[in-house]
C-alpha positions in Angstrom: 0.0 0.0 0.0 1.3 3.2 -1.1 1.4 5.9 1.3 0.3 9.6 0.6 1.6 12.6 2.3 -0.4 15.7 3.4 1.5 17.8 1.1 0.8 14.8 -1.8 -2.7 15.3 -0.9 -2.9 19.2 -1.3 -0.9 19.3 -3.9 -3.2 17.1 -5.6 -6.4 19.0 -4.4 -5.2 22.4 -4.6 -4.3 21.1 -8.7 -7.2 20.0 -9.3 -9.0 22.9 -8.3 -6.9 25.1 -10.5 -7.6 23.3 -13.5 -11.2 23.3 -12.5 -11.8 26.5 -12.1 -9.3 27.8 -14.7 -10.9 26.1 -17.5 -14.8 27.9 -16.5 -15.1 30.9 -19.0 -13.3 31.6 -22.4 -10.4 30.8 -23.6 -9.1 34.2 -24.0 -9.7 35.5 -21.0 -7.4 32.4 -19.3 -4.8 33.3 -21.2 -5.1 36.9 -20.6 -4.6 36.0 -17.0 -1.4 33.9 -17.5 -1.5 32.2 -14.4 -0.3 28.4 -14.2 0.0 26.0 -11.6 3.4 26.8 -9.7 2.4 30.3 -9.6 -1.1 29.6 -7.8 0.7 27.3 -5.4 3.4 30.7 -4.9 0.7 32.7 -4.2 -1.0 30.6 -1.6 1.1 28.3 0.4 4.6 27.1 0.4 5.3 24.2 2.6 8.4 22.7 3.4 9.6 20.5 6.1 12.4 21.7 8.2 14.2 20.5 11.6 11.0 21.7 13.7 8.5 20.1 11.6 7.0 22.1 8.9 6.4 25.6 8.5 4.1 27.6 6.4 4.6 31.0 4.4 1.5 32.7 3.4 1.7 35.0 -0.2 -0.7 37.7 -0.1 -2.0 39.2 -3.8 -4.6 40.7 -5.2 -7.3 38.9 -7.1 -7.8 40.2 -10.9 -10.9 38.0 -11.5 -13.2 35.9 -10.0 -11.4 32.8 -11.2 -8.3 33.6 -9.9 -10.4 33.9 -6.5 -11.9 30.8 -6.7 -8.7 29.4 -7.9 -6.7 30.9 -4.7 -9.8 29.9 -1.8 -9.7 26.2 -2.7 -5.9 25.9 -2.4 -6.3 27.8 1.0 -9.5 24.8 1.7 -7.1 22.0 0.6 -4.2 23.1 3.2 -6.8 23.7 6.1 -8.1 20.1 5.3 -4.4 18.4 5.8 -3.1 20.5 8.3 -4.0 19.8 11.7 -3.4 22.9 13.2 -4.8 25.1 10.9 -8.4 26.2 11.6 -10.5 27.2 8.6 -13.5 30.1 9.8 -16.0 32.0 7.7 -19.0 34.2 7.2 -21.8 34.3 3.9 -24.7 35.8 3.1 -25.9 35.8 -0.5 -29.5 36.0 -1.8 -31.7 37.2 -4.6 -34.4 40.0 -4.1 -36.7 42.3 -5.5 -38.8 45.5 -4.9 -42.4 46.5 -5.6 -41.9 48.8 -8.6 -40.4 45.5 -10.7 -36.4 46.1 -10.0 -33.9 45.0 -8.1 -34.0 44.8 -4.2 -33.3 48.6 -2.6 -32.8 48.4 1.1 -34.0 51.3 3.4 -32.3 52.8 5.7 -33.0 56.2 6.9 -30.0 59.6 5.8 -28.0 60.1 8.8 -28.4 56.9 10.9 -25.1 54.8 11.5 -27.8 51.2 10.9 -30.5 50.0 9.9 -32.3 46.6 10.6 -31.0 43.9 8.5 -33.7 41.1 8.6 -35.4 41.5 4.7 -33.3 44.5 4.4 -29.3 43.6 2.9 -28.9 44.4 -0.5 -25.3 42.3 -1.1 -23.7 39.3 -1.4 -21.0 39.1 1.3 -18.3 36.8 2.2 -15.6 36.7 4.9 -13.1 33.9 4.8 -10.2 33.6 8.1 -7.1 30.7 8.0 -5.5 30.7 11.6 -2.8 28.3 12.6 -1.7 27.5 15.8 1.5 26.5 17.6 1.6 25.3 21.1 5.4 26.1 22.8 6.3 24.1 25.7 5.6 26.6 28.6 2.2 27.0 28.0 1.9 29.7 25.8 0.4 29.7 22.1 1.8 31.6 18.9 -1.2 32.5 16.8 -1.0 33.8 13.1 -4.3 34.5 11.1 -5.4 36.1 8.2 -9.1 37.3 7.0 -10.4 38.5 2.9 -13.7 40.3 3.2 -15.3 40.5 -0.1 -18.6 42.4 -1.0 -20.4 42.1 -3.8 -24.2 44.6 -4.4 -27.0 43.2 -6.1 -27.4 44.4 -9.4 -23.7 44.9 -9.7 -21.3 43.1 -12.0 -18.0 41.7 -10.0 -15.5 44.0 -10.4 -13.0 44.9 -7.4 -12.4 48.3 -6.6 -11.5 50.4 -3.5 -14.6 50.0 -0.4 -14.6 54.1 -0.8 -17.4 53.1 -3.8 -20.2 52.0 -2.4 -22.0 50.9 -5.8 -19.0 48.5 -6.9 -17.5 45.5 -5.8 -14.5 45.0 -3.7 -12.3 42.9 -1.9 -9.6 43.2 0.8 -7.5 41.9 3.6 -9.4 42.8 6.8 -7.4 41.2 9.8 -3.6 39.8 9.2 -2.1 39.5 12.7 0.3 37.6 15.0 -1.1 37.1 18.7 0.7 35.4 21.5 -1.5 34.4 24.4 -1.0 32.9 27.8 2.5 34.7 28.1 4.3 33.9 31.5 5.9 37.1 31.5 2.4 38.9 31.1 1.0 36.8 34.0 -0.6 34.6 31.4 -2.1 37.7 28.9 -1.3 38.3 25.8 0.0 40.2 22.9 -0.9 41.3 19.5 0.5 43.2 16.6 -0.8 44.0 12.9 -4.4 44.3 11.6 -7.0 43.0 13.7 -11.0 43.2 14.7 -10.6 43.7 18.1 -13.2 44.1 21.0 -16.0 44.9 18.8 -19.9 44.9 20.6 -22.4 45.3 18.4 -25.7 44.6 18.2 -26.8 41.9 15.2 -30.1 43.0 14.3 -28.7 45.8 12.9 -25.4 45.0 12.4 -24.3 48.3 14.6 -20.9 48.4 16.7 -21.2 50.5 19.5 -18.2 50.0 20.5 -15.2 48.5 17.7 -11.2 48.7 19.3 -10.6 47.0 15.6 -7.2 48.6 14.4 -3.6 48.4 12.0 -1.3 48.4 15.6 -0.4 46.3 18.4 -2.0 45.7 22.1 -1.8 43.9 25.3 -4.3 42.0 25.7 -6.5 40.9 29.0 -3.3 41.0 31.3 -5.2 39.8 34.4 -3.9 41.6 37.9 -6.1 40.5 40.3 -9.5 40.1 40.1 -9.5 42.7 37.0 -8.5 42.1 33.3 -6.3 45.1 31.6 -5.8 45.4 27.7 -4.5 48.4 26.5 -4.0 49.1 22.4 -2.2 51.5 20.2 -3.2 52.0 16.4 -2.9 54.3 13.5 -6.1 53.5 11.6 -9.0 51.6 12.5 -11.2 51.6 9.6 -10.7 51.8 5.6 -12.5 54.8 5.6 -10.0 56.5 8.2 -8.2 59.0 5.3 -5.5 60.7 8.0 -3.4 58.0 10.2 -4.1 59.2 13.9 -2.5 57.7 17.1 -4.9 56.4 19.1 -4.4 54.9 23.0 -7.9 52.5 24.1 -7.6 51.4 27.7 -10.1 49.2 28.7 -10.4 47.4 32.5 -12.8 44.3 32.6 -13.7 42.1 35.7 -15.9 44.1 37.8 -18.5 41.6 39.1 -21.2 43.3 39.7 -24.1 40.3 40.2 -24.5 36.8 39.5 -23.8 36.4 36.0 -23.0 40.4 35.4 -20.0 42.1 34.5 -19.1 46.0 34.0 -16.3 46.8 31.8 -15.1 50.4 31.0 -12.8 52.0 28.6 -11.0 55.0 27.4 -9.7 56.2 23.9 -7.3 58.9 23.6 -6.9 60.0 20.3 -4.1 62.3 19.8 -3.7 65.7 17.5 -2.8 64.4 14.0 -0.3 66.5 12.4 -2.5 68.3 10.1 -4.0 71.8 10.1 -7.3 72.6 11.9 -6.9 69.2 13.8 -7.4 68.3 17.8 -6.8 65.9 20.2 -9.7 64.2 21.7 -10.7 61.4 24.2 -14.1 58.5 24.6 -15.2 57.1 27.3 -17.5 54.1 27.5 -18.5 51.5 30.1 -21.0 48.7 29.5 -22.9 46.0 31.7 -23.5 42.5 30.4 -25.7 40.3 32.2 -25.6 36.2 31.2 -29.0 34.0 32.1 -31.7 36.6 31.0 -34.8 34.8 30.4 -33.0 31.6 30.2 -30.2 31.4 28.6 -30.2 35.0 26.9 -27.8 38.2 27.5 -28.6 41.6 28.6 -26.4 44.6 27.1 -26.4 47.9 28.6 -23.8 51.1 27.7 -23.1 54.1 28.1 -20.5 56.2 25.9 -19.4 59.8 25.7 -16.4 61.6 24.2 -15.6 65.3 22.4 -13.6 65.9 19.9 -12.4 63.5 17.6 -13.8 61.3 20.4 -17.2 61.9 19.7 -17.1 58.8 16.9 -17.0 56.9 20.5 -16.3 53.5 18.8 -14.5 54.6 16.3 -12.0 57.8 15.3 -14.0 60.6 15.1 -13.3 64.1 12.8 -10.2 65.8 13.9 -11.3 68.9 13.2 -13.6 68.8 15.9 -12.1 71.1 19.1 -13.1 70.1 22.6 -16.4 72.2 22.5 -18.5 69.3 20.3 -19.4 66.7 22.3 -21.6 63.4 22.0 -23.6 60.4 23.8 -24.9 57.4 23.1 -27.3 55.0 25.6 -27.4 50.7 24.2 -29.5 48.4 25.3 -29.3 45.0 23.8 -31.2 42.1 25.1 -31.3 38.6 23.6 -33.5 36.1 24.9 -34.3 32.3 24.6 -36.9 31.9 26.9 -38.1 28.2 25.9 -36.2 26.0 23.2 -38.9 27.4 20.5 -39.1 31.0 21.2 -36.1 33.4 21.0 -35.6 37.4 20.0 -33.4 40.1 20.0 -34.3 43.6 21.2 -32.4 47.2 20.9 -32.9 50.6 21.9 -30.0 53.5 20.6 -30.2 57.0 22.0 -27.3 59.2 20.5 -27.2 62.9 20.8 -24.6 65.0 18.8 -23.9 68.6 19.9 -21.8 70.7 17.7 -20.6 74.4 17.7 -21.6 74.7 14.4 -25.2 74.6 15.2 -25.5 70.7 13.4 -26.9 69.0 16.7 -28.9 65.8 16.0 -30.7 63.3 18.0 -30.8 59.8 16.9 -33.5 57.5 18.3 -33.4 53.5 17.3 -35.8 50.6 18.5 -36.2 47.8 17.0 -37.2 44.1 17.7 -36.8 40.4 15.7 -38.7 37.7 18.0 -38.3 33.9 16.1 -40.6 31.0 16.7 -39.5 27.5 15.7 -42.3 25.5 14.7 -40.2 22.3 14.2 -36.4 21.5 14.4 -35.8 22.7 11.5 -38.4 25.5 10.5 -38.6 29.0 12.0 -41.1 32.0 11.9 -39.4 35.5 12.5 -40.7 39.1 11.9 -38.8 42.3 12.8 -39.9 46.1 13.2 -37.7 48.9 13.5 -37.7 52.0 13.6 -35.4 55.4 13.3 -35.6 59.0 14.1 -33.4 61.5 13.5 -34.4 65.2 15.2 -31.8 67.2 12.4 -31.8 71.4 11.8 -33.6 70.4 8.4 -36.3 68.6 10.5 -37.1 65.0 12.1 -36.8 62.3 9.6 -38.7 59.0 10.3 -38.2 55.6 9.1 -40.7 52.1 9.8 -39.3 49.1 8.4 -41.4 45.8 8.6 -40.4 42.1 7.7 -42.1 38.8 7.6 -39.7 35.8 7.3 -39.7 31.8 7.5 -36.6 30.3 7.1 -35.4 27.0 7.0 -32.7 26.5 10.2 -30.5 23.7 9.2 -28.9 23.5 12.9 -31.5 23.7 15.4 -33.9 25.8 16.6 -31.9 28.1 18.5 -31.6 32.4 17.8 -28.3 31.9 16.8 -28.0 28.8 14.9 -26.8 28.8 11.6 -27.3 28.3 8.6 -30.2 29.7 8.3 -32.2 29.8 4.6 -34.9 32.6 4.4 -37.7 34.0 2.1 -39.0 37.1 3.0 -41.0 40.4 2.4 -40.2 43.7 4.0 -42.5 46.9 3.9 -41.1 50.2 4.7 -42.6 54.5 4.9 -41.0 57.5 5.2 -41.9 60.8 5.8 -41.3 63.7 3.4 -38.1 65.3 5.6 -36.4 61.7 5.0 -36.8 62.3 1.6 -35.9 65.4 1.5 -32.5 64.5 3.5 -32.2 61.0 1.2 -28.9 61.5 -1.5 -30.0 61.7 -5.3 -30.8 58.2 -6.5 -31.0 56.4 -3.3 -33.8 54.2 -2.3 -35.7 56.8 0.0 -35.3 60.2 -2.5 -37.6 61.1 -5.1 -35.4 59.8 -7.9 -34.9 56.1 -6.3 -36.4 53.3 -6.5 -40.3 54.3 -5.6 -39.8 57.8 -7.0 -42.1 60.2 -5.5 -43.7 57.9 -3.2 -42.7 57.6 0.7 -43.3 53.7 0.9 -41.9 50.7 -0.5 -41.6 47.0 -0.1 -38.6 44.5 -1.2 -39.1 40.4 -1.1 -36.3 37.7 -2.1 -34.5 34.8 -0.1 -31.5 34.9 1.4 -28.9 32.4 3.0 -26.9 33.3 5.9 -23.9 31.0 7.2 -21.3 31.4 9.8 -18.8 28.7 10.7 -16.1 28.5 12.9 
């Protein structure tokens, strides 16, 4: 019996694929891409075996078409397949939809608000894919390296990559490469970070809104324990793509408090220093936040509170720089998630943000909104969701009620958060006239989008959402 290595077995797979997935589409446009085998394998893995073992080198390119994509993922499946310590994680949600007036699905959400309710209401096809490996070191520590592509994808839209500053195309890009090393002895068995990384991020899923997102390009400490309190402190440059200046920012954050049987307060500060620019400031955050475990059974309860001024009034994130001390903002969360028998479950949220500026621009944002899901059987599920948004502006208060009616088919349980989850849908929306007024040219709530003149609307379509880890 012939024996076959792991690398004989990728190398055989991750072949395979390319010829596979090279040979879908024309024959010029393959050869436009001049791509063969030893330069896929490059550009994904190289794996040798050396006096520790094996060790792993990971090529990161951009993708010029969809095939090279493809081409590049399955390689990256076939190593996380043979190699034991390699852990393969992901996100999708893709779907198919349609408005009202006979076009394609226009989502609502209302001018100035930071989220919107997502149930019936996500107008994209989008993909995260993370490879981590792991190496365990003899006194108890763990050296982590892991890498993350986020790709994004509108409906209606042809698949063409370009920067995530266009909202109407396509794009791709690396969201989290990083190096971690937990359990140190020397940090009392903490750990530390460095690189590009989601870190510390709350949010609430039923409208896809962090409150509070330490993600950043930098490095950290990371839940150092001293005493009966946990201490992480990081230091970044950027923490979004849409973050145009680099700015040093400090985030402090203490966790640990027991407050109550299953609570926990945790606080934070952000210091984001003057950038050296023109017009800029320095400016500081401050945010603390209770979570509570066994609500109504085995749910969570979610409460904050955040303030900051300055550049710290983006509270989660980097705010403007040009923003002095005198502008100010605060924001109230409550998230609650409950599973109060095996068949019923929901999520709730209420967001209170007021903005004061100097420049006279105040505005109040107001956000409740509720999803409660009933599983009929294992495997079938009945969920609706209301929201609704408020924005007190100078121009005047803009209103938005969204509505959505979904079964789904749950393929792992009956459970809030089990997943995947297959959907059909149909979501009705209105809006008054000073949300239309505030609405951009062309987009689904102005006069020139999808319903025209009219202030209501309704999308329907299926959609399949799937998270693995």
């Amino acid at each position: 019996m012939k024996t076959i290595s792991a690398w004989s077995l990728y190398d055989a797979i991750a072949r395979t694929s390319y010829n596979i997935v090279m040979n879908i589409g024309t024959k010029s446009s393959c050869t436009e891409d001049s791509v063969d085998r030893s330069n896929l394998q490059s550009r994904c893995f190289n794996e040798r075996n050396s006096t520790a073992g094996y060790t792993r080198r990971f090529h990161l390119s951009s993708f010029r078409s969809g095939r090279q994509f493809i081409a590049t993922f399955s390689c990256c499946i076939a190593l996380s397949l043979t190699a034991e310590a390699a852990n393969f994680t992901g996100y999708i949600r893709t779907g198919v939809g349609g408005n009202s007036k006979g076009g394609t699905q226009s989502c609502f959400k209302l001018p100035g608000a930071p989220s919107k309710y997502r149930l019936g209401n996500e107008c994209e096809h989008y993909i995260e894919f993370a490879l981590e490996d792991r190496i365990n070191l003899a006194d108890g520590s763990r050296l982590t390296v892991m890498g993350m592509s986020q790709h994004y994808n509108p409906y209606g839209h042809s698949l063409k990559f370009r920067h995530p500053h266009d909202k109407d195309a396509a794009w791709s890009r690396i969201s989290q490469l990083f190096f971690k090393w937990e359990k140190m002895p020397a940090l009392n068995g903490g750990n530390f970070w460095l690189g590009r990384r989601y870190y510390k991020r709350n949010s609430i899923h039923i409208s896809d809104y962090y409150y509070w997102n330490q993600s950043a390009t930098g490095f950290g400490f990371d839940e150092v324990p001293i005493g009966d309190l946990r201490y992480s402190y990081v230091f970044s440059r950027q923490d979004n793509y849409v973050q145009k200046p680099y700015i040093n920012r400090h985030d402090f954050n203490v966790n640990g408090f027991k407050t109550n049987p299953g609570g926990e307060l945790q606080v934070g500060l952000s210091y984001i220093q003057k950038p050296d620019s023109s017009n800029a400031h320095s400016g500081w955050a401050l945010s603390a936040q209770h979570m509570q475990a066994g609500v109504q059974g085995s749910g969570t309860n979610t409460f904050a509170l955040q303030y900051g001024r300055g550049p710290g009034t983006g509270l989660g994130f980097t705010g403007n720089p040009t923003l002095d001390d005198s502008n100010k903002s605060w924001r109230l969360v409550e998230n609650l998630v409950w599973q109060i028998t095996p068949r019923f479950s929901g999520q709730f949220e209420v967001v209170y943000q007021k903005d004061i500026r100097t420049d006279s621009d105040d505005q109040r944002w107001l956000s409740i909104g509720v999803r409660p899901v009933y599983a009929l059987t294992e495997h079938i599920k009945l969920q609706a969701e209301v929201g609704r948004d408020q924005i007190k502006a100078p121009d005047g208060t803009r209103q938005l009620t969204k509505f959505t009616i979904a079964p789904a088919w749950s393929f792992a349980g009956m459970e809030y958060w089990a997943r995947p989850e297959l959907r059909v849908y149909y979501t009705y929306a209105t809006w008054n006239k000073a949300a239309q007024r505030a609405a951009d040219p062309g987009s689904t709530l102005s006069s020139t989008g999808a319903f025209g003149t009219d202030r209501h609307g309704s999308n329907f379509g299926a959609q399949l959402e799937w998270w693995w880890k």
